[in-house]
C-alpha positions as CSV (number, residue, x, y, z in Angstrom):
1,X,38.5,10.1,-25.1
2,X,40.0,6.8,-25.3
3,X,41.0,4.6,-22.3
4,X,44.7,3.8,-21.8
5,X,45.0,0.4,-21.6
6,X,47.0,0.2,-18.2
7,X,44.2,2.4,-16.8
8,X,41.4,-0.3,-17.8
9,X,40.0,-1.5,-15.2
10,X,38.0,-5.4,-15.6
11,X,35.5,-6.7,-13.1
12,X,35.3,-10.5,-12.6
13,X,32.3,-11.6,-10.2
14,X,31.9,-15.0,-9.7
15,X,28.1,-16.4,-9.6
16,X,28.5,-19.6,-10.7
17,X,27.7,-21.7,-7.1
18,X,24.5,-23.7,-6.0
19,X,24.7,-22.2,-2.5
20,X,23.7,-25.4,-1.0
21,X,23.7,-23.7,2.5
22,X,20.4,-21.3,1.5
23,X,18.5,-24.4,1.3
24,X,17.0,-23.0,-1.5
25,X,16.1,-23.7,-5.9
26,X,16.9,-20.1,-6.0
27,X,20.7,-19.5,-7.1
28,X,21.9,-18.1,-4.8
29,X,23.1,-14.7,-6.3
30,X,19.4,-13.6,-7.4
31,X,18.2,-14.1,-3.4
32,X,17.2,-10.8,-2.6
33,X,18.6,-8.2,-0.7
34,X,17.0,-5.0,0.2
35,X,14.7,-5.9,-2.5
36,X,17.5,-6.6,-5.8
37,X,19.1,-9.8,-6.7
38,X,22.5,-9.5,-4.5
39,X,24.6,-9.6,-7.6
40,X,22.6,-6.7,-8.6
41,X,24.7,-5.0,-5.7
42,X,27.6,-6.5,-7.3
43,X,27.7,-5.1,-10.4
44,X,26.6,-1.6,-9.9
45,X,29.2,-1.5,-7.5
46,X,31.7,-2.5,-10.1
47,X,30.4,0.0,-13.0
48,X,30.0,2.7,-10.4
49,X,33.9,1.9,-10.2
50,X,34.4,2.9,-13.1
51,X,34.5,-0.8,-14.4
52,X,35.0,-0.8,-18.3
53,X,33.5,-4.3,-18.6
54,X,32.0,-6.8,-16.0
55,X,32.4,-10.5,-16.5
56,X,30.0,-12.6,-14.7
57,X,30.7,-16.5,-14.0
58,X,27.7,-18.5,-14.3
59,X,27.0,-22.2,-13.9
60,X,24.1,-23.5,-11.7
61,X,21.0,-21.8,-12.9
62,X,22.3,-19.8,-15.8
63,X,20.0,-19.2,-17.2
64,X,17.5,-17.1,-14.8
65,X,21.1,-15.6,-13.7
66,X,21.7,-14.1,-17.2
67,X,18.0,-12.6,-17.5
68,X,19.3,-10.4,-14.3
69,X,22.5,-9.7,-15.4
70,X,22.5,-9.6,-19.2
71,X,20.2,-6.9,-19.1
72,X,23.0,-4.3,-16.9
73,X,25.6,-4.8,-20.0
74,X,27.5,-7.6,-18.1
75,X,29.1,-10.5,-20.7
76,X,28.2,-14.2,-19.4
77,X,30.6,-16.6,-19.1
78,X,29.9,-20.4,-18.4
79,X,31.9,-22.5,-16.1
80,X,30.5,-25.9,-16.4
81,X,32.2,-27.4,-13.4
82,X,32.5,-26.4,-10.3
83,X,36.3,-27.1,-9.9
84,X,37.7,-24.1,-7.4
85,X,38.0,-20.3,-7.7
86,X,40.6,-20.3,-9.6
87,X,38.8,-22.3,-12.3
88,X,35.8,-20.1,-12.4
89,X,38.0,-17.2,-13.0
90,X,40.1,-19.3,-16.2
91,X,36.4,-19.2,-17.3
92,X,36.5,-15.8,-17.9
93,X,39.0,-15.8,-20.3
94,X,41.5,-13.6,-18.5
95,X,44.1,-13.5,-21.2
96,X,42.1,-11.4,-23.1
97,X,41.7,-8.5,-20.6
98,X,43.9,-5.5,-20.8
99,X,44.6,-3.6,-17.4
100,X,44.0,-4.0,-14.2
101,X,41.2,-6.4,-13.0
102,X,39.3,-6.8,-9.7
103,X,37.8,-10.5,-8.7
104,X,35.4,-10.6,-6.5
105,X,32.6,-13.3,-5.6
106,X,28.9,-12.1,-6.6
107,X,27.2,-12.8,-2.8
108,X,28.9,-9.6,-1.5
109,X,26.1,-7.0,-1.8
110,X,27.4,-4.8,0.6
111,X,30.2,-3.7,-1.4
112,X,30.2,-0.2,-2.6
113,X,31.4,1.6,-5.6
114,X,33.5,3.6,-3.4
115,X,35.3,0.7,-2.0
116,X,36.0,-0.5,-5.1
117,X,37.7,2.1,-6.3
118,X,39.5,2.8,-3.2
119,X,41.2,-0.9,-3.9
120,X,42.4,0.3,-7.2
121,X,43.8,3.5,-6.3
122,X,46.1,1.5,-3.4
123,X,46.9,-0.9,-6.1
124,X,47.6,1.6,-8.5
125,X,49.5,3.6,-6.4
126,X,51.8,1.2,-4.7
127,X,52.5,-0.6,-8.3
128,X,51.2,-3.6,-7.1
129,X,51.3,-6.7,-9.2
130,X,48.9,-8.5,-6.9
131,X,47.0,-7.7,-3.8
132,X,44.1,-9.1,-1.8
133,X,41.5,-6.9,0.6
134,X,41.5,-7.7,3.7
135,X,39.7,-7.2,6.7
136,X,39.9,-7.0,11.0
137,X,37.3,-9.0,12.3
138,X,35.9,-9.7,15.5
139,X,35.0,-13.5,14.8
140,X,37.3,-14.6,11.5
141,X,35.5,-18.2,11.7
142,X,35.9,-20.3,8.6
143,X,37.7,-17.4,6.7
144,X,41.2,-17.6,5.4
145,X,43.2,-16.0,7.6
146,X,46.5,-13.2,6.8
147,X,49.9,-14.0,7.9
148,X,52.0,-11.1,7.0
149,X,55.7,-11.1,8.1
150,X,57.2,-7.5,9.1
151,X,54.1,-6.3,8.1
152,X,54.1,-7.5,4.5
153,X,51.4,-10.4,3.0
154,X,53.2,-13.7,3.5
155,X,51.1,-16.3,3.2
156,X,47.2,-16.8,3.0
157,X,45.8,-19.9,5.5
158,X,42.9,-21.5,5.5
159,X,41.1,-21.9,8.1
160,X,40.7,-26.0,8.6
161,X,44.6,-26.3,7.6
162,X,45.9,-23.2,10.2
163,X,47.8,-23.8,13.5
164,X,46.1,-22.7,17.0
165,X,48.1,-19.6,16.8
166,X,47.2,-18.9,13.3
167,X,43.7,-18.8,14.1
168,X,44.2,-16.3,16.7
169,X,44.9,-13.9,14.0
170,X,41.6,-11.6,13.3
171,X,42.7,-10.0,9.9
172,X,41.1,-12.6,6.8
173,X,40.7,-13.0,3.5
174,X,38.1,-11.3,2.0
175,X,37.5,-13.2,-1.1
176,X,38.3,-10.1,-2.7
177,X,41.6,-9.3,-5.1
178,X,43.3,-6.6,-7.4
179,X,45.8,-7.7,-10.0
180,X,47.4,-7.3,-13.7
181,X,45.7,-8.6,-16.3
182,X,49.0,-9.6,-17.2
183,X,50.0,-10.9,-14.4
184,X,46.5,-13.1,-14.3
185,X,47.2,-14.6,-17.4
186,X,50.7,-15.8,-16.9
187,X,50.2,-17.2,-13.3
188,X,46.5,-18.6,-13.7
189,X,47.7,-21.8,-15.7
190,X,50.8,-22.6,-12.8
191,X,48.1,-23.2,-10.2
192,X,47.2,-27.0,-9.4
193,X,44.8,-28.8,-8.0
194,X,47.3,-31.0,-5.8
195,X,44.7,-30.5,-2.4
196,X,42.3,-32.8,-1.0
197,X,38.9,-31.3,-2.7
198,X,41.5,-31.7,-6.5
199,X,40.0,-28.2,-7.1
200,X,42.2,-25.0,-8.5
201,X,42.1,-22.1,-5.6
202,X,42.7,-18.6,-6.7
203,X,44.4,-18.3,-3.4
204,X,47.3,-20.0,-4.8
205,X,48.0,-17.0,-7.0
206,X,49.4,-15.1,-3.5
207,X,51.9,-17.8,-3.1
208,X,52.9,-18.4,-6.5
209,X,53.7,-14.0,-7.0
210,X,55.2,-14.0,-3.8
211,X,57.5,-17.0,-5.1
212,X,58.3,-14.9,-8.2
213,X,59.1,-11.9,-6.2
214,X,56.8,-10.0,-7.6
215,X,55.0,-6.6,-5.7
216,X,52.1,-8.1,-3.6
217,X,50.2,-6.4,-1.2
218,X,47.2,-7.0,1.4
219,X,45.2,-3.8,1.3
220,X,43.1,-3.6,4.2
221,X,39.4,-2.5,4.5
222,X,36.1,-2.2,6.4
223,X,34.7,-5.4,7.9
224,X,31.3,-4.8,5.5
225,X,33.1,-5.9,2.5
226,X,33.6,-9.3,4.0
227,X,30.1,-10.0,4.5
228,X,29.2,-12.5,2.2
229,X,25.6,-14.4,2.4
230,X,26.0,-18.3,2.4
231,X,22.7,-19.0,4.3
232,X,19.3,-17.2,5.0
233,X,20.4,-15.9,8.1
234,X,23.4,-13.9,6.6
235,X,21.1,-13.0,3.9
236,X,18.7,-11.7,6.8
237,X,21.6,-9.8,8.1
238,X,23.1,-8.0,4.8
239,X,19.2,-7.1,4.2
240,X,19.1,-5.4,7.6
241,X,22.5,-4.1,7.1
242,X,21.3,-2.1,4.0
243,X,18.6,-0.9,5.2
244,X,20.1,0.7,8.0
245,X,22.6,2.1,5.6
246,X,19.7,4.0,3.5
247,X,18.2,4.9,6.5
248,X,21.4,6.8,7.4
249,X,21.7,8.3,4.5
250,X,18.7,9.6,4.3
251,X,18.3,11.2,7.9
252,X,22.0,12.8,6.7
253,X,19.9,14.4,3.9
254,X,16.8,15.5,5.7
255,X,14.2,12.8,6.4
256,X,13.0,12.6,9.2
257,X,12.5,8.8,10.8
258,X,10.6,8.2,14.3
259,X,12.1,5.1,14.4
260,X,14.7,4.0,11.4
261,X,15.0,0.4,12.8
262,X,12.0,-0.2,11.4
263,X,11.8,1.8,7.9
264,X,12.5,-0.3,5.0
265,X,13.2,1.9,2.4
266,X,15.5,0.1,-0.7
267,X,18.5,1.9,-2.8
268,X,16.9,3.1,-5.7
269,X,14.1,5.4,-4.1
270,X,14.4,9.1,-3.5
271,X,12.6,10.7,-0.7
272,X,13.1,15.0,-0.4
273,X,14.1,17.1,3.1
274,X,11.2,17.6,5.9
275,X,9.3,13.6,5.4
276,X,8.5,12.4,8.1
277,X,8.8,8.3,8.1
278,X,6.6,6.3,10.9
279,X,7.6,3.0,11.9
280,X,7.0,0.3,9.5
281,X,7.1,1.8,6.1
282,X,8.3,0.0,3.4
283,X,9.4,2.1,0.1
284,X,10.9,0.4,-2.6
285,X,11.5,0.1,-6.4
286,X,11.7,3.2,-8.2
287,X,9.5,5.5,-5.8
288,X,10.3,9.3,-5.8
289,X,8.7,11.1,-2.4
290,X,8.6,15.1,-2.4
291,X,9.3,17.1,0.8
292,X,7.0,17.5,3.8
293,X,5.1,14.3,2.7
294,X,3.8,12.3,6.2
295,X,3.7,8.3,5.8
296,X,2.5,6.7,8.3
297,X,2.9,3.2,9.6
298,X,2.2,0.0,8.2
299,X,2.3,1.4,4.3
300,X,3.3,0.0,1.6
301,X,4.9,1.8,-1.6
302,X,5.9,0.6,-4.6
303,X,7.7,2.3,-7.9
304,X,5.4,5.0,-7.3
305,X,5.7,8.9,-7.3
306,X,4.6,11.1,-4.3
307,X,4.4,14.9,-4.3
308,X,5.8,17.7,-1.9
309,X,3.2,17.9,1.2
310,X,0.9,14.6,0.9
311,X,-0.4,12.7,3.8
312,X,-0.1,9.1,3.4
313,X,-2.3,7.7,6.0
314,X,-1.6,4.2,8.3
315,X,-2.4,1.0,6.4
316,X,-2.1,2.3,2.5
317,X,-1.0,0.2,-0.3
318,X,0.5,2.1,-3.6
319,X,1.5,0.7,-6.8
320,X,2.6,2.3,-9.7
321,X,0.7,5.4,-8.6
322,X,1.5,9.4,-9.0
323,X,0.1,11.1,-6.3
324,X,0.4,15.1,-7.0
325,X,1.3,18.0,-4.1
326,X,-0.6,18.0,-1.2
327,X,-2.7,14.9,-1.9
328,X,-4.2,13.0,1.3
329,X,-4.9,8.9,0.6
330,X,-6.0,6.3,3.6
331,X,-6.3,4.9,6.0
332,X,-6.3,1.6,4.0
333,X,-6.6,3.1,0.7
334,X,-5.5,0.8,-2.3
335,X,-3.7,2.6,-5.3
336,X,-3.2,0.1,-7.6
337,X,-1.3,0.4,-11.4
338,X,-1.7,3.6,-13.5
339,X,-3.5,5.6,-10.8
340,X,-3.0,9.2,-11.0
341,X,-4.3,11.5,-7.8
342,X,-4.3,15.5,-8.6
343,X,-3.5,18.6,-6.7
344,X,-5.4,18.5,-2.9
345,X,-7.6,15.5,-4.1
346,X,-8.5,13.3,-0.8
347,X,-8.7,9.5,-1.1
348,X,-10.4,8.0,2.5
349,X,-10.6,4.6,3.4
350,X,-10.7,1.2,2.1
351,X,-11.1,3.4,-1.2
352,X,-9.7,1.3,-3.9
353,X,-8.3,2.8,-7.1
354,X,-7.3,1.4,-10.6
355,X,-5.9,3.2,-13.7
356,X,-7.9,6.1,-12.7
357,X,-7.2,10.2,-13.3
358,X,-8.7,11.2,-10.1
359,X,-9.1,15.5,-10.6
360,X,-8.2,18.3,-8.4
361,X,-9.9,19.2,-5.0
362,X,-12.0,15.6,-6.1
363,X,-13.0,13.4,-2.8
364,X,-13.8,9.5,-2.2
365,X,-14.0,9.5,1.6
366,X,-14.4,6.1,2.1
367,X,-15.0,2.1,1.0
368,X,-15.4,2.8,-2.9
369,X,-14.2,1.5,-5.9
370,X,-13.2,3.2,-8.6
371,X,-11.7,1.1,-11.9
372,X,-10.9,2.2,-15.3
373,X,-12.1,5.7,-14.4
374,X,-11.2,9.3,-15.4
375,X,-12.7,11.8,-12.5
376,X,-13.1,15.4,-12.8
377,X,-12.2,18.4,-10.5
378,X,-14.1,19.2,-7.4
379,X,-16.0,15.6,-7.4
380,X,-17.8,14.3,-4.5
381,X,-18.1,10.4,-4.4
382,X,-19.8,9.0,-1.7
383,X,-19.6,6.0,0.4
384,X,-20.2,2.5,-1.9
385,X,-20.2,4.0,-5.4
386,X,-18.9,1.2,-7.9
387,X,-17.7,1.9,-11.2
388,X,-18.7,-1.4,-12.7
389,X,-15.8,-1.8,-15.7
390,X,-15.5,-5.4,-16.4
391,X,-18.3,-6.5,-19.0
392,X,-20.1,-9.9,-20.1
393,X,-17.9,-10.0,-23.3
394,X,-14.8,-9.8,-20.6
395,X,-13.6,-6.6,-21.7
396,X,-13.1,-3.9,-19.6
397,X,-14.7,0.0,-20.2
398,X,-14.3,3.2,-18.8
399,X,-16.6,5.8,-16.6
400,X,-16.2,9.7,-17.4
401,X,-17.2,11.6,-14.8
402,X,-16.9,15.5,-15.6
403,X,-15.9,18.4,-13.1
404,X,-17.8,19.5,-9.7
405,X,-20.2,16.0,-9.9
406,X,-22.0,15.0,-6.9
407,X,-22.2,11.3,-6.9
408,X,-24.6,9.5,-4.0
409,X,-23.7,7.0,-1.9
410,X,-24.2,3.4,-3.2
411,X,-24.3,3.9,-6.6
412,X,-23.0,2.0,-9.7
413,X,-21.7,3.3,-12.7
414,X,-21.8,0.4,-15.7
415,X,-19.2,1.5,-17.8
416,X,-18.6,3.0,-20.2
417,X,-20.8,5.8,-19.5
418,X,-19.9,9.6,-19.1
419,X,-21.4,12.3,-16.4
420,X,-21.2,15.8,-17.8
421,X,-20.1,18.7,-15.8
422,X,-22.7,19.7,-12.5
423,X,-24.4,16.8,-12.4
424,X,-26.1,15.2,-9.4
425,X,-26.8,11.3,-8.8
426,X,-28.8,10.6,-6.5
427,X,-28.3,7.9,-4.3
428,X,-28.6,4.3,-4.7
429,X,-28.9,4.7,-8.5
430,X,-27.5,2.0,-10.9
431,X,-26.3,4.5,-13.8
432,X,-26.3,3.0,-17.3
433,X,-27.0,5.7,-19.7
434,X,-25.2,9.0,-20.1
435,X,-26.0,11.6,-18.1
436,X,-26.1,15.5,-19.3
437,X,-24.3,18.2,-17.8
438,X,-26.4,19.7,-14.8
439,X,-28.9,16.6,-14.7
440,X,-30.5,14.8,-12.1
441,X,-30.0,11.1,-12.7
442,X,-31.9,8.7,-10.2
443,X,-32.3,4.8,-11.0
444,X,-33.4,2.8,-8.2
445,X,-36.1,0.1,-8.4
446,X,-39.2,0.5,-7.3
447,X,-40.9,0.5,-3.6
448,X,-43.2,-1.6,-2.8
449,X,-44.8,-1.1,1.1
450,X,-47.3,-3.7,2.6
451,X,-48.2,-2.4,6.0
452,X,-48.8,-4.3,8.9
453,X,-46.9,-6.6,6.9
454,X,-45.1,-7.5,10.1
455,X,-47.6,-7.9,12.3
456,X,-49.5,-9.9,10.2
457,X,-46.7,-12.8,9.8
458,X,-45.8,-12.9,13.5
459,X,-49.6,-13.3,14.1
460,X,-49.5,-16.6,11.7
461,X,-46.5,-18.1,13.1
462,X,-48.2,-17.6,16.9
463,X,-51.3,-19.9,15.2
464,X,-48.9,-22.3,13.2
465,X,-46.9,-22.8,16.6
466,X,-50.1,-23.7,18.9
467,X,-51.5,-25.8,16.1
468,X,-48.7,-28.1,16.7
């Protein structure tokens, strides 16, 4: 079904700033927050609005900025000089939108879809030709502050040109605005740059409408869509702020927290009813986590999925690993890429793992590693054992160990090599050959025993030392 034009709605996000204050080579829209570039925030926000296109403003650092953006469906637009707001947003080419278009600046991660749309429906709904968000804050600052006159929008003031009166007033200028396209493409051009800094200010567009008599309207909002991030200290804050607002979200669902000042758990992760969260566990990227699963504190998971009833213990790292129901990994276990733990399979610690198929019921209680590696069902691996997967001609193989294998502690499997089914090796064995199914494999080197070996050198030095 087409899209009445009237009904199309355009987001303009403007990125185009050094952000001078962040102190930083980073532009400042791809500084992180929660995890994601903050402009990342930006525009899911805008196409979970309902946004039928997204026009980004870039200038300093374009070209990292469009390998974030380009890659969400957003069309880049380049403003060259940094002459004003209202500049920035000629950029865009505005007189080729259709419908009704939002501006906002791309350092406001905390904006939500919901907010965005609630802008339009007021705007909609009031036929507004023009209307900026607003917000009540405790300490306005440097923002723009409202003056409204019998309660209607009057004039937007800045804050280095307002009165002591005017600065009294608590409800400011978000940054944030809802008009025509129409209306955006006849007024743009009429703005000047007749100030002090010779730059063009979108803010001039509320006094220019209200000149013209046309509708405009302040729609006001939540303080949270005013937070912008100018320095790292704001960017501390919005990260926190997030944070806390997944962590909400997620006790509202069923999770349980000990402590949810202290979880870090970013956007995009899932996490079922009945976990339990301990203090200081960070879960981010695209991690999935079942019901019932324990994490304790002090892990770290990463774009990794976690079954119903697993115990992740204190101190565990997890990377791009699957770790099926009722799995049980650490203290200090290391999962690392394309690691795959089975049904009831226990991984102790300072066990390290890499692309390995670790079977059911298998166990590696403690300070192993294990590379390159597919392990059978019911496997016992004992304390030391090494699969050795990295070669002379620096390639790497692969150890098969079969189902119900006993594996002594301190050995070394040199890859590739397979174990059949049953087998036992016995410990401190260097394994390079196949071993059958049912076999007992022991390499060690041989023994050699001297006796009195001992007694016999401390007798020498006693002679060597009264010699002297």
């Amino acid at each position: 079904m087409s899209v009445n034009s009237s009904e199309k709605l355009t987001v303009i996000a403007l990125a185009a700033g050094k952000g001078t204050r962040m102190k930083s080579p980073l532009p400042k829209v791809l500084h992180p927050v929660a995890g994601r570039p903050m402009i990342e925030k930006v525009i899911q926000a805008s196409k979970g609005a309902g946004a039928a296109e997204v026009r980004v403003i870039v200038g300093h650092g374009q070209n990292l900025v469009r390998q974030v953006v380009e890659p969400m469906g957003v069309a880049c637009y380049v403003q060259e000089e940094q002459l004003g707001t209202a500049h920035a947003v000629r950029c865009a080419k505005p007189e080729t939108i259709e419908g009704d278009v939002v501006i906002m600046n791309g350092d406001h991660p905390l904006i939500e879809a919901s907010d965005i749309k609630d802008f339009v429906r007021h705007f909609r709904d009031e036929k507004c030709d023009l209307a900026v968000v607003t917000a009540v804050i405790k300490t306005p600052g440097e923002f723009g502050r409202i003056v409204r006159h019998r309660g209607e929008l009057a004039a937007i003031v800045e804050a280095k040109d307002a009165s002591v009166e005017t600065l009294k007033i608590k409800e400011i200028n978000t940054g944030i605005y809802v008009v025509k396209g129409s209306v955006l493409a006849e007024y743009l051009p009429k703005i000047s740059n007749n100030n002090s800094k010779k730059e063009f200010y979108i803010t001039d567009l509320i006094s220019l409408c209200i000149s013209d008599k046309l509708r405009v309207q302040a729609i006001q909002s939540t303080p949270k869509v005013a937070v912008g991030v100018n320095n790292q200290v704001e960017l501390a804050k919005a990260t926190r702020l997030l944070f806390k607002r997944k962590a909400m979200r997620l006790m509202e669902e069923g999770v349980l927290m000990i402590d949810p000042r202290t979880v870090y758990v970013e956007e995009s992760v899932e996490i079922g009813a009945g976990t339990v969260l301990y203090p200081n566990v960070f879960i981010r990227g695209r991690s999935k986590v079942g019901s019932f699963t324990v994490i304790e504190s002090n892990s770290f998971i990463s774009d990794s999925e976690i079954g119903d009833s697993v115990q992740v213990r204190g101190g565990s790292y997890l990377e791009q690993t699957k770790l099926h129901n009722k799995v049980s990994v650490g203290p200090y276990a290391r999962l690392r890429p394309e690691t795959e733990i089975f049904e009831e399979a226990h991984v102790g610690n300072f066990v390290e793992m890499k692309k390995v198929k670790f079977g059911k019921k298998s166990k590696a209680g403690h300070l192993t590693y294990l590379g390159d590696a597919e392990i059978g069902e019911e496997v016992n691996v004992g304390c030391g054992t090494i699969t050795c997967n990295y070669a002379a001609d620096r390639k790497k193989y692969k150890t098969k160990i079969g189902n119900r294998v006993f594996v002594g502690s301190d050995t070394q499997f040199v890859a590739p090599i397979e174990v059949g089914d049953d087998a036992i090796i016995g410990s401190g064995s260097t394994i390079t050959k196949n071993v059958p199914a049912k076999a007992l494999a022991v390499a060690r080197g041989k023994q050699f025993v001297k006796e009195n070996y001992a007694v016999k050198a401390t007798e020498q030095e006693v002679a060597e030392t009264e010699s002297k």
